[in-house]
C-alpha positions in Angstrom: -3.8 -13.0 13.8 -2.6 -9.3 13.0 -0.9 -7.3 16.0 -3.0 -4.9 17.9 -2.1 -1.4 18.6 -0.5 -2.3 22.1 1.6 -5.0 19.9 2.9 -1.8 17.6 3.3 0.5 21.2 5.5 -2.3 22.8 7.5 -2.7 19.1 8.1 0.3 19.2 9.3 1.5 22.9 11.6 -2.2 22.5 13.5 0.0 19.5 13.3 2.9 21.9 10.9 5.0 19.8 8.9 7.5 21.4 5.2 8.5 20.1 2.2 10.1 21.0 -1.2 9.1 20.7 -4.4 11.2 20.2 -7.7 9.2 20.4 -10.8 10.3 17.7 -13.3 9.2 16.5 -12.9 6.9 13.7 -11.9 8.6 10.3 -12.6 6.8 7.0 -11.0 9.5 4.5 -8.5 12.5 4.4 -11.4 14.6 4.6 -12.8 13.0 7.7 -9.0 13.5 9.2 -9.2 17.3 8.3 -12.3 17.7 10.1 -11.0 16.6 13.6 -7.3 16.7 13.6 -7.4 19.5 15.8 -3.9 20.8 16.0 -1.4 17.9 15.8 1.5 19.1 14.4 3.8 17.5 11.1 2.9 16.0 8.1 -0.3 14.1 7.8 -0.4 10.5 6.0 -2.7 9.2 2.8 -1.9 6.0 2.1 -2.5 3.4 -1.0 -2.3 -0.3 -0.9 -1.5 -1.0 -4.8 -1.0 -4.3 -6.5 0.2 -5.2 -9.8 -0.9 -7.7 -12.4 2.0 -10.2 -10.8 -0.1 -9.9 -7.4 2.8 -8.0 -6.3 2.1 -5.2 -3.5 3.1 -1.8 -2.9 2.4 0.3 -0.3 3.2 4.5 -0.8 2.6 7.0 2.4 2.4 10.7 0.8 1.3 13.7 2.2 -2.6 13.5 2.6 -3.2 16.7 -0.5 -0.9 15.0 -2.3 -1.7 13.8 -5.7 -0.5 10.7 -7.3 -0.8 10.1 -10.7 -1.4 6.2 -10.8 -1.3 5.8 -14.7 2.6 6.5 -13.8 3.0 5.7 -10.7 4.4 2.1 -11.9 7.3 3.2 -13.3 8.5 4.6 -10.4 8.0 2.0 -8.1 9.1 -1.2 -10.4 5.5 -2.4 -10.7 5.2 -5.4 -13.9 2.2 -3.0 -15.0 -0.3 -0.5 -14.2 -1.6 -0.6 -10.4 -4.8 -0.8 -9.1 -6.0 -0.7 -5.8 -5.3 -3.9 -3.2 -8.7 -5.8 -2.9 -9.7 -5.5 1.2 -8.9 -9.2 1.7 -5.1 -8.6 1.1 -4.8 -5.3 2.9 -6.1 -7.6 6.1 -4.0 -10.2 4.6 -0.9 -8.6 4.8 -1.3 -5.6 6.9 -3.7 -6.7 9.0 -5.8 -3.5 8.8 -9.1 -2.8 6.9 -9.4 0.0 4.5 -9.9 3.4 6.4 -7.0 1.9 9.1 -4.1 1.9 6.2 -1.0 2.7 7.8 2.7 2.5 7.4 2.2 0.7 10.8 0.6 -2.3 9.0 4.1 -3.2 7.7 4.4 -4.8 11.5 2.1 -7.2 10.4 3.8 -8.2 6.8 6.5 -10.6 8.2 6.9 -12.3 4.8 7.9 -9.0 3.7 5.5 -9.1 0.4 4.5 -5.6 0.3 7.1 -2.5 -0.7 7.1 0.5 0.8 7.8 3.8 -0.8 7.1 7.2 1.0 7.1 10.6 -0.8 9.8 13.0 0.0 7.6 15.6 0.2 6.4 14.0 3.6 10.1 13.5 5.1 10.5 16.7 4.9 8.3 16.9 8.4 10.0 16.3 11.3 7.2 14.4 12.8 5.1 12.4 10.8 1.7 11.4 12.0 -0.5 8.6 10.7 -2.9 5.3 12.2 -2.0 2.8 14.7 -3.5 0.3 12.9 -6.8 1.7 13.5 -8.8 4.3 12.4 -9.9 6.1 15.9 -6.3 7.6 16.5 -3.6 9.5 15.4 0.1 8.3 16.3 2.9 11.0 15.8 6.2 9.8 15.2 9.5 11.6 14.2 10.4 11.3 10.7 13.7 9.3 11.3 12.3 6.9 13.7 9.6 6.1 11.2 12.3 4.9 8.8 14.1 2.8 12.2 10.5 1.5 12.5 10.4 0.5 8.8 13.7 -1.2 8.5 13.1 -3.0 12.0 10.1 -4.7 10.2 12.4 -6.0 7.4 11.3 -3.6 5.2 13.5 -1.5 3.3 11.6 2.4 3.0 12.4 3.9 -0.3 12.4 7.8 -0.6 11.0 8.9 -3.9 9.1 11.9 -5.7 5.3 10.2 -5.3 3.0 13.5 -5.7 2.9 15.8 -8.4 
C-alpha cells in the first residue's frame, strides 16, 4: 500500500524538514500548473518516470520549461538503451502515484530502491523547490537542500546533472 500524503508530512517533520502546502485543484500537466499556481515562489517541477530496455527505472525532476532531449538522455543517466516512458502500472508500482501525481516525493514509496533519481541543476539553483505530495491537488514547497536530506533519507542517492538543454 503506497504512503499517503500525511505519511510524506510526518517523514518529513521526523527529519525536521519544514514545508508548506497549497491545496488546488488537481493539475494533470505543466500547463494545467501554470494556469493556477498563483504566486508560489521557486522552481517549479516536471518530472519523467523512464525505463530502460533492462526494466531498469529512472526518475529526472527538471524545471517544468525545461527540455530534455530523450534520444540522449541515456547516456547521461547510465541507461542499457534508449528510454521510454514508465508504463502506469510501475509508476504505482514503485512510486505509488499515478501519472499527473509524479513527484520526487514518490521515492518514499520505492523502498527497494529500484528507481534512480537524477535532478537538473538548473532546478537547484532555486532555493525552494516546489513539486506534488504524492497527489496532484497540491503543491508542497520545500527548500532545495532539504529536498536532497529528503532524497538520501529514502535510500536514494540524488544525482545533480545537466538534464535540459
Amino acid at each position: 500500500m503506497p504512503k499517503t500524503r500525511a505519511d510524506l508530512f510526518a517523514f518529513l517533520e521526523s527529519l525536521g524538514i519544514e514545508t508548506t502546502t497549497i491545496e488546488h485543484p488537481p493539475l494533470f500537466t505543466v500547463a494545467d500548473s501554470q494556469a493556477l499556481r498563483g504566486e508560489i515562489a521557486g522552481g517549479h517541477t516536471k518530472n519523467l518516470f523512464l525505463k530502460d530496455k533492462k526494466d531498469s527505472y529512472f526518475l529526472l525532476t527538471v524545471e517544468e520549461d525545461a527540455v530534455v532531449d530523450l534520444k540522449q538522455i541515456h547516456h547521461q543517466i547510465g541507461a542499457a538503451s534508449r528510454v521510454s516512458f514508465g508504463k502506469p502500472e510501475a509508476l504505482m508500482e514503485l512510486l505509488g502515484v499515478i501519472p499527473g501525481a509524479v513527484s520526487l516525493f514518490g521515492l518514499i514509496n520505492d523502498s527497494e530502491q529500484r528507481v534512480r533519481f537524477f535532478i537538473d541543476e538548473a532546478l537547484m539553483a532555486h532555493d525552494v523547490v516546489n513539486a506534488h505530495p504524492l497527489t496532484n491537488d497540491a503543491t508542497t514547497s520545500i527548500g532545495s537542500t532539504d529536498l536532497l536530506r529528503f532524497v538520501r533519507a529514502t535510500g536514494h542517492e540524488p544525482t545533480i546533472l545537466k538534464l535540459s538543454e
